[in-house]
C-alpha positions as CSV (number, residue, x, y, z in Angstrom):
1,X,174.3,16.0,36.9
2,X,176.5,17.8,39.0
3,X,175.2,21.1,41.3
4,X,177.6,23.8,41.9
5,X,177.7,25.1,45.6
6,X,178.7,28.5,44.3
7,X,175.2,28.6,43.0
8,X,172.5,31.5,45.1
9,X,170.7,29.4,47.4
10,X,166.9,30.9,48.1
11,X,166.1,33.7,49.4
12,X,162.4,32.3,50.8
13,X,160.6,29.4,50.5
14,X,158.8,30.3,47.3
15,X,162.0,30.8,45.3
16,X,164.0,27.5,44.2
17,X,167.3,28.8,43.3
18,X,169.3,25.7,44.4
19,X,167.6,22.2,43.0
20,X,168.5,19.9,45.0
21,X,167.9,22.0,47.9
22,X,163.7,21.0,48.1
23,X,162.6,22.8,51.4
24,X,164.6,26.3,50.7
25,X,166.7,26.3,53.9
26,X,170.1,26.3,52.2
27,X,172.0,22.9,53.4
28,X,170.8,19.5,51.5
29,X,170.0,17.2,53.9
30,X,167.7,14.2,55.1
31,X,164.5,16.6,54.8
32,X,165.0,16.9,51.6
33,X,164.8,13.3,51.0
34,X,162.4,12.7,52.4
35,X,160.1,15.3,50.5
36,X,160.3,12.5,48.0
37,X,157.9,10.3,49.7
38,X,154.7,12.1,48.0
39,X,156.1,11.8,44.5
40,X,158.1,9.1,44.1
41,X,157.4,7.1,41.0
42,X,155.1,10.0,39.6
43,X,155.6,11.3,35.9
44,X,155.1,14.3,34.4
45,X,151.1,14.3,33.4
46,X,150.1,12.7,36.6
47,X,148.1,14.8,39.5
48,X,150.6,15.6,41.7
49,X,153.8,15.4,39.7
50,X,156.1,18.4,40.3
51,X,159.2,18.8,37.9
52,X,161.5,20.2,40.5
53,X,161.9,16.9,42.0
54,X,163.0,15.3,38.8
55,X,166.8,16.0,39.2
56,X,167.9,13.4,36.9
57,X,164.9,15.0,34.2
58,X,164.0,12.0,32.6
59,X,160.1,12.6,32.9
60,X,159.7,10.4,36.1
61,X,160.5,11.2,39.9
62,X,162.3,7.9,40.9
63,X,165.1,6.6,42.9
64,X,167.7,8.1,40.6
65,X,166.7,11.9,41.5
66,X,167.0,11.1,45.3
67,X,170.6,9.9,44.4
68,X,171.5,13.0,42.6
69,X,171.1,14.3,46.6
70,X,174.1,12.0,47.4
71,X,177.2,14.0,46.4
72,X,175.6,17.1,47.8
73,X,174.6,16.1,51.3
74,X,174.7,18.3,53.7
75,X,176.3,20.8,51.7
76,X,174.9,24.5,51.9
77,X,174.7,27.1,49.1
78,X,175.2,30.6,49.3
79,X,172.9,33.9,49.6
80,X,173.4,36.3,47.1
């Protein structure tokens, strides 16, 4: 899955207008990695799981979402 860098980034922290973008700031970066570490291997049913992290969305937060990060690294999205 692919993310477009043409796509609105957020305009606040409650607003996630850019996926892999986790912490709203506008660049994907290590931070958002490591937001990972509290859901990592969760599914969706379990206390705690929250969809947003499941970039790949196959049901379960695992190492394959944190890779969808890769080809977007440190790339920033846009304000509307």
């Amino acid at each position: 899955m692919a993310y477009e860098m043409t796509l609105p980034a957020s305009d606040d922290t409650t607003h996630p207008a850019w996926p892999p973008d986790l912490n709203n700031d506008t660049t994907v970066n290590i931070i958002d990695a490591l937001m990972f570490g509290p859901v990592i291997m969760l599914s969706s049913g379990d206390p705690g799981y929250d969809g947003r992290f499941d970039l790949s969305p196959n049901g379960t937060i695992n190492i394959i979402d944190v890779l969808v990060l890769g080809p977007v690294i440190m790339q920033t999205c846009t304000n509307p």
